[in-house]
C-alpha positions in Angstrom: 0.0 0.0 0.0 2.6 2.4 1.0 4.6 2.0 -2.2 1.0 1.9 -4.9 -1.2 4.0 -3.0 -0.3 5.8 0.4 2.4 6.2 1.7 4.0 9.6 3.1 1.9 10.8 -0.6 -1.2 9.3 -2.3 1.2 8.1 -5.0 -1.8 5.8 -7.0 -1.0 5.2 -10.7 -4.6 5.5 -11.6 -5.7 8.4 -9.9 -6.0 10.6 -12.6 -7.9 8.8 -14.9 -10.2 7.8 -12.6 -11.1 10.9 -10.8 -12.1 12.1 -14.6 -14.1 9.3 -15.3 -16.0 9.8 -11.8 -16.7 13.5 -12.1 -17.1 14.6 -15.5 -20.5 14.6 -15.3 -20.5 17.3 -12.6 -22.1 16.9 -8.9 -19.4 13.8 -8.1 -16.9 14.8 -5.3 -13.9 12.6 -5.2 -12.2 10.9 -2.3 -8.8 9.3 -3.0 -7.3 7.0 -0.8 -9.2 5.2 1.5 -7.2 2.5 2.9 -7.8 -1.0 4.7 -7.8 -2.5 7.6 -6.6 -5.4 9.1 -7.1 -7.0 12.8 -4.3 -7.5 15.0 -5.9 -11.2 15.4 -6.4 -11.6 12.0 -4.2 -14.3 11.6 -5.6 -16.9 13.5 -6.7 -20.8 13.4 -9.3 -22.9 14.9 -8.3 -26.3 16.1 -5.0 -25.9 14.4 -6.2 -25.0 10.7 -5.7 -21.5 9.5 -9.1 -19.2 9.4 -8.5 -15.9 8.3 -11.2 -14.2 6.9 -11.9 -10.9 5.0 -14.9 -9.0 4.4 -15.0 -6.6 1.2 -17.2 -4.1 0.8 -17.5 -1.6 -2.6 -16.1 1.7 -1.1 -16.3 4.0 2.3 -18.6 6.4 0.6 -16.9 8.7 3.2 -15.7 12.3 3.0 -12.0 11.8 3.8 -8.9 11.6 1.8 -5.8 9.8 2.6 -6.6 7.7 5.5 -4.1 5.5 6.5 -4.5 1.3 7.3 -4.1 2.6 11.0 -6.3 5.8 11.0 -8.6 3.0 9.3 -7.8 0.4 11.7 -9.1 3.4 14.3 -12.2 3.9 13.0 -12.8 -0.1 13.1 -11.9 -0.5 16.7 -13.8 2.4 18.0 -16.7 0.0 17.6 -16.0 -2.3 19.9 -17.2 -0.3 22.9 -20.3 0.6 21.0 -23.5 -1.1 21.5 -24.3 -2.9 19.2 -27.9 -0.7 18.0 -25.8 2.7 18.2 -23.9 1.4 15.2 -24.5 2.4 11.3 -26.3 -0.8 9.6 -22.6 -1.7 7.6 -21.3 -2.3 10.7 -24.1 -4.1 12.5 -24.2 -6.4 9.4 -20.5 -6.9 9.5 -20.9 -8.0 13.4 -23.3 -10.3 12.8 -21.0 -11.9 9.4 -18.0 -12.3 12.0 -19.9 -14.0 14.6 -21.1 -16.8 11.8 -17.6 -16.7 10.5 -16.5 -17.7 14.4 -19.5 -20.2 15.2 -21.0 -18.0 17.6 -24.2 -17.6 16.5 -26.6 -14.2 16.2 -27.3 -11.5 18.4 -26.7 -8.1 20.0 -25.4 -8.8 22.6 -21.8 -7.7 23.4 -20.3 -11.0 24.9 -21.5 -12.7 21.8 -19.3 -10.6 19.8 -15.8 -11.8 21.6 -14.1 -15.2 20.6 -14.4 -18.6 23.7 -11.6 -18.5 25.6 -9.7 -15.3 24.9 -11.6 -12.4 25.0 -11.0 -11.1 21.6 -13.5 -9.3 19.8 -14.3 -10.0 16.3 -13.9 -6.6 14.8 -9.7 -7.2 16.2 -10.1 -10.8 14.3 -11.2 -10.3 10.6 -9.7 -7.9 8.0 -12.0 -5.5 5.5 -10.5 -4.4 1.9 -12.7 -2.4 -0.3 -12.5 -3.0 -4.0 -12.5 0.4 -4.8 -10.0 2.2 -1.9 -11.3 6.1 -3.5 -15.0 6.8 -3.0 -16.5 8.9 -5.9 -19.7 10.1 -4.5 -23.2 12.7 -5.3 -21.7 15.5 -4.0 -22.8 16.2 -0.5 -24.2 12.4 0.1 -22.6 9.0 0.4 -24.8 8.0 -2.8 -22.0 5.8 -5.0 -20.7 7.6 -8.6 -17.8 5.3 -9.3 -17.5 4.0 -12.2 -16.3 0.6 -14.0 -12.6 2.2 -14.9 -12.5 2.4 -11.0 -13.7 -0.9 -10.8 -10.8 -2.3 -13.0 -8.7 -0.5 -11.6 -8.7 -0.9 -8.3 -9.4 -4.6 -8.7 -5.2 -4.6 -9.2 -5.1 -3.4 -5.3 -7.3 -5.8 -4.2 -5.7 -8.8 -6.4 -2.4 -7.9 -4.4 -4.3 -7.7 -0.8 -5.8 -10.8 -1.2 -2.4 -12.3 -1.9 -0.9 -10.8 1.2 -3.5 -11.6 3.5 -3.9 -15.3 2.3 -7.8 -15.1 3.7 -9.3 -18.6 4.4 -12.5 -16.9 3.6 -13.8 -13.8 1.8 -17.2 -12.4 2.4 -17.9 -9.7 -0.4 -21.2 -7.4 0.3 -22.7 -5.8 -2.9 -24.1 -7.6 -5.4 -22.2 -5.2 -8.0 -19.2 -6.7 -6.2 -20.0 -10.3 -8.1 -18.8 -9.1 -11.6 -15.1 -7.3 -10.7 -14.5 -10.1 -8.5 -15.6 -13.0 -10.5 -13.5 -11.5 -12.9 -10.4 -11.7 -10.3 -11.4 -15.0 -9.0 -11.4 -18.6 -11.1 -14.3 -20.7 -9.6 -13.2 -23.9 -8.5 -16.7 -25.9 -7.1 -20.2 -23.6 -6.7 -21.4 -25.5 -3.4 -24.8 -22.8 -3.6 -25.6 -20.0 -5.3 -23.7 -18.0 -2.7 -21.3 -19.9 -1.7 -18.1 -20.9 -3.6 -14.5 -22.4 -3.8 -12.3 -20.0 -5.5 -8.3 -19.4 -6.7 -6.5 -16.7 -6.9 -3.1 -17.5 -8.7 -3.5 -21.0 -7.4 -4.4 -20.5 -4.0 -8.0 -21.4 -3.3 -10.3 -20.0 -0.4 -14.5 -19.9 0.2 -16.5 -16.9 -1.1 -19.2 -15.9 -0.1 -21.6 -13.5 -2.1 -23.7 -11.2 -0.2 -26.0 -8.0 -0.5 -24.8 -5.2 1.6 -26.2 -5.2 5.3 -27.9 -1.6 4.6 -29.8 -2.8 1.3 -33.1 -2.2 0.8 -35.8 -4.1 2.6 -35.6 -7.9 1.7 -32.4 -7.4 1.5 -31.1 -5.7 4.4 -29.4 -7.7 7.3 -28.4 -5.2 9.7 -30.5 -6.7 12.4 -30.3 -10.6 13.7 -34.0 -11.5 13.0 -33.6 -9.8 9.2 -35.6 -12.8 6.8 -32.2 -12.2 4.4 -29.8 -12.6 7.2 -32.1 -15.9 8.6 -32.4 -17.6 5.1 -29.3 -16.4 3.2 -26.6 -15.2 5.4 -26.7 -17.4 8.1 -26.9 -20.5 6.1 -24.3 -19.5 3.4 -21.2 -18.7 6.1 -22.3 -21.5 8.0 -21.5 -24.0 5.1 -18.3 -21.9 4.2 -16.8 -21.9 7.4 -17.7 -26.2 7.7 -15.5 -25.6 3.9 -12.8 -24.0 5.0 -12.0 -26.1 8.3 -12.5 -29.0 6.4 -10.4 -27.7 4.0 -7.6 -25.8 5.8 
């Protein structure tokens, strides 16, 4: 990241071009370099087999240029003392994803949000990578403008954070996220229409294919008795974690 995108200077090959192809139109406002974040527990494992997992989202949508992985990792951690209703529906639905991803079931409680045995909190265990890490926006709202050259482009990022991280599993939320990323990935086995085996350069991993948590209506899962979350989410993670560990 430091030497593509930020480092002491947003140094990103591809700024230019796709700043232009975000706000030609007029009414866009541009937000370059937005970067990721990654737990201090990320790499873990679960009766000895590795189980790192990373959620990817599309973009922050936020109004803030040039955040760092730790100004990001900030932001992320500041949640953990929040109840779980005082936070925005992204990261109630992220929550919820972990504590599937970790076997611990659905709820709001806080204790049910901290890994058996150690006291760790999900949000310090998982690692989040946008595909796109500069939001292009409606001016003065957090309504997405970016475009597919920002799609493409970014996808090169991404490609390179995925091989870093080495996740055991990815949960993407957006369904525009299924093109760029299918397009990254090479489908090994489709266990369910949400849930696959995928490689990237060889090394495979579980994906899992969701809706954002702060969609509209059937499919929002931002609370833990949403019919999307019951039917969709909760089944799909639950079938890629049994994957992974099987697989690890």
């Amino acid at each position: 990241m430091c030497e593509h995108v930020l480092g002491e200077r947003f140094c990103c090959r591809h700024h230019d071009e796709c700043r232009e192809s975000a706000t030609w139109r007029g009414g866009v406002s541009f937000y370059a370099g937005q970067l990721s974040y990654v737990g201090r527990y990320y790499d873990i494992e679960v009766d000895g087999r590795p189980f790192r997992v990373l959620v990817v989202p599309m973009e922050t949508g936020r109004a803030r240029e040039h955040v760092t992985i730790a100004q990001r990792g900030t932001r992320v951690t500041d949640r953990i003392g929040q109840p779980f209703w005082r936070r925005n529906p992204h990261m109630r639905g992220t929550a919820l994803a972990l504590r599937l991803a970790f076997g611990l079931g659905v709820g709001a409680d806080p204790a049910g949000e901290r890994l058996p045995g150690s006291g760790v909190h999900v949000f310090e265990a998982f690692a989040m990578a946008n595909l796109l890490l500069c939001s292009a926006v409606k001016t003065g709202t957090t309504t997405s403008r970016h475009t597919a050259l920002m799609r493409r482009n970014c996808s090169k990022h991404l490609e390179a954070t995925i091989r870093v991280l080495e996740p055991t599993l990815v949960i993407s939320q957006g369904v525009r996220l299924v093109k760029p990323l299918s397009g990254l990935f090479t489908t090994v086995e489709e266990h369910s229409p949400v849930v696959r085996t995928v490689a990237l350069q060889g090394r495979e991993f579980l994906w899992v294919l969701l809706h954002h948590p702060s969609g509209w209506s059937d499919s929002n899962w931002s609370r833990p008795d949403a019919p999307y979350l019951v039917e969709t989410v909760r089944p799909a993670i639950g079938l890629a974690r049994k994957l992974a560990l099987r697989h690890g």
